[in-house]
C-alpha positions in Angstrom: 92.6 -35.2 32.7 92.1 -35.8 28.8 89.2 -35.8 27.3 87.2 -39.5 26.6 87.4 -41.3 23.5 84.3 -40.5 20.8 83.5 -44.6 21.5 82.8 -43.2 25.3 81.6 -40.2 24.7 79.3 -42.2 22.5 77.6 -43.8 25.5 74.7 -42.9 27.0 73.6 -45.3 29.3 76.0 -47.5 31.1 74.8 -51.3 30.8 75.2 -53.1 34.2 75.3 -57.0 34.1 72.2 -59.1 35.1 73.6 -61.1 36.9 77.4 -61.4 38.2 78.8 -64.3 36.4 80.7 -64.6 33.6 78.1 -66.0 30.6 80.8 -68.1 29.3 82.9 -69.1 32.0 79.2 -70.4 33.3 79.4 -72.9 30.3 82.3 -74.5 30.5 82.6 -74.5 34.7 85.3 -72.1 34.9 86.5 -69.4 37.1 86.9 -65.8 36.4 88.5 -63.1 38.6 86.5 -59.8 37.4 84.0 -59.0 35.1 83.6 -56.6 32.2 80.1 -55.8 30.5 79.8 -55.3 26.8 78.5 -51.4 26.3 77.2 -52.6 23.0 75.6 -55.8 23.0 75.2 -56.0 26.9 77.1 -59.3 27.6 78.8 -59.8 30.8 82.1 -62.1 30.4 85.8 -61.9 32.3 88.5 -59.9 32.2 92.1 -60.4 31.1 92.9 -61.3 35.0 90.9 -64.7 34.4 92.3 -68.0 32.6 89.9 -67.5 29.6 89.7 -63.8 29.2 86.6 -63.8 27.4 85.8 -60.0 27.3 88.8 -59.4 25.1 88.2 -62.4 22.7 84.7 -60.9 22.3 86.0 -57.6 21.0 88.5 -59.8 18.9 85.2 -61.4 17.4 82.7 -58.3 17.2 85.0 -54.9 16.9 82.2 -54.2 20.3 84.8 -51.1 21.4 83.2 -50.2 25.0 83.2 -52.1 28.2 82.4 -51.4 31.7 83.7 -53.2 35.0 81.0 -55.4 36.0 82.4 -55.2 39.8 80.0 -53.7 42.4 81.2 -50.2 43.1 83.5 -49.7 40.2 82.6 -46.8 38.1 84.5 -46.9 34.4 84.8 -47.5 30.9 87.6 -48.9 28.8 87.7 -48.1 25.3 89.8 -51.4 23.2 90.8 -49.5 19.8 91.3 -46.1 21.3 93.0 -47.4 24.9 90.9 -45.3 26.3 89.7 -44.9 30.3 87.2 -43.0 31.8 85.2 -43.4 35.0 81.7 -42.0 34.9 
């Protein structure tokens, strides 16, 4: 298995959403299908599955490199720049 990015490596605590919605989707009354949580900032938004795909136009907008799923039992990390994954 090869080794995880340095923006993984990088992490040291895994932020878990609050609460499982996506924070934008929530705004506008929309739907999402999964959700990814920001490993910088902490947000909580959907993933590319979803019609709005918020989690990726948040790295888009803040360079943010690390996300987590947000799914109950689902244990990873996706890395944007380096398309990198690792579970944890």
């Amino acid at each position: 298995m090869e080794q995880a990015c340095e923006h993984i490596q990088a992490i040291t605590e895994v932020k878990l959403p609050d609460e499982l919605v996506c924070e934008e989707c929530i705004k506008i009354n929309g739907s999402w299908v999964h959700l990814r949580t920001c490993q910088t900032c902490g947000v909580t938004l959907c993933c590319d599955d979803s019609p709005r795909r918020h989690m990726t136009a948040h790295y888009h907008a803040t360079d943010h490199p690390v996300i987590a799923s947000g799914q109950p039992g689902e244990r990873w990390l996706w890395c944007y720049p380096d398309e990198s994954f690792s579970e944890y």
